[in-house]
N, C-alpha and C positions, 0 to 999 in steps of 0.2 A: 874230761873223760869221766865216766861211770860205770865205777869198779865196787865190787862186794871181795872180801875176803873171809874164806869159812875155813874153819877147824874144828874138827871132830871130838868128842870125848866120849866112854862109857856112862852108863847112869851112877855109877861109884867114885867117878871124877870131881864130879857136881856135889855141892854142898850147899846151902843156904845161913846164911849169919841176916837177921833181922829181916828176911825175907829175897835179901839179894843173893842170887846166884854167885859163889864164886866158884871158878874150875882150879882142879890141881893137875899141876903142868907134869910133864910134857902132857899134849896130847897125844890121845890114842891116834891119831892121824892130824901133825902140823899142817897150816897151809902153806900150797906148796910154790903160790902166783894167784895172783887177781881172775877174777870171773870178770871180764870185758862186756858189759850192757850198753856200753854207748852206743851200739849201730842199731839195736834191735833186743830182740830178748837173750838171756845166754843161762847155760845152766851148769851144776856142779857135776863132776864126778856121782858116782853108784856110792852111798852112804859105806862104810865099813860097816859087815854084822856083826859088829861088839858095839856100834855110836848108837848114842841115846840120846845126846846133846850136840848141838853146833853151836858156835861162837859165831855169828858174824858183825866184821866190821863194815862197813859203808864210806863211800869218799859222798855219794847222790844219794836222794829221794828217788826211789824205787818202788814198786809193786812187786809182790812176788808169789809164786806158786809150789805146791809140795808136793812129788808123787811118786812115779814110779815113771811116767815119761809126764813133765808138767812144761805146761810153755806159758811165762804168766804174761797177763796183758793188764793194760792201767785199768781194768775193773775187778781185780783182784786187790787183796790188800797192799795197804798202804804202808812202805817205811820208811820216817822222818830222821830217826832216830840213827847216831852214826855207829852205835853198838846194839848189840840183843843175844842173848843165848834165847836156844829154841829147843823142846823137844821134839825132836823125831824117829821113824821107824827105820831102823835097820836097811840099808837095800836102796830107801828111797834117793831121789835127789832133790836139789831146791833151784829154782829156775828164777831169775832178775828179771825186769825191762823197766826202764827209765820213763818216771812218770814224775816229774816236775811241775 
C-alpha cells in the first residue's frame, strides 16, 4: 500500500534549531487517516487558512503536486524520503501518486 500522512501547522508552530524544522504540537489541524496512492494519484483535503506548514509522513516513494486542484503524475517531483515538512499556501491541497 502507498499511503502519505499530512498534518497541518501555522507558520508560528514551526521553529528551526540548527536548521531543522521542528513543529510545536498539537497541530493546527492533526492527521486525520492516510491519503491512499496506491490505485492512482489521491490528494489532501483544502489546506486550513491559518496552515503554513505540513508534516508529511510517507510508508512509498511518491511524486507529488501543490495547488488549488493538483493531480501529480511521476514527472512531478520526487519523494524518497519517509518524512518532510513543507511550506505551503493557505487553501491549497497536495496531491500523491506512486512512483517507484
Amino acid at each position: 500500500m502507498a499511503k502519505a500522512y499530512v498534518s497541518e501547522y501555522t507558520l508560528d508552530q514551526i521553529m528551526f534549531e540548527g536548521g531543522v524544522p521542528l513543529a510545536q504540537e498539537p497541530a493546527l489541524v492533526p492527521c486525520t487517516g492516510a491519503i491512499d496512492f496506491t490505485s492512482g494519484h489521491a490528494e489532501s483535503a483544502t489546506f486550513n487558512p491559518k496552515t503554513g506548514y505540513i508534516f508529511i509522513s510517507l510508508d512509498a516513494t511518491c511524486s507529488y503536486a501543490v495547488g488549488t486542484s493538483p493531480v501529480a503524475t511521476t514527472s512531478n517531483q520526487r519523494l524518497q524520503g519517509p518524512e518532510l515538512y513543507m511550506r505551503v499556501r493557505p487553501g491549497d491541497k497536495i496531491s500523491f501518486v506512486s512512483n517507484t
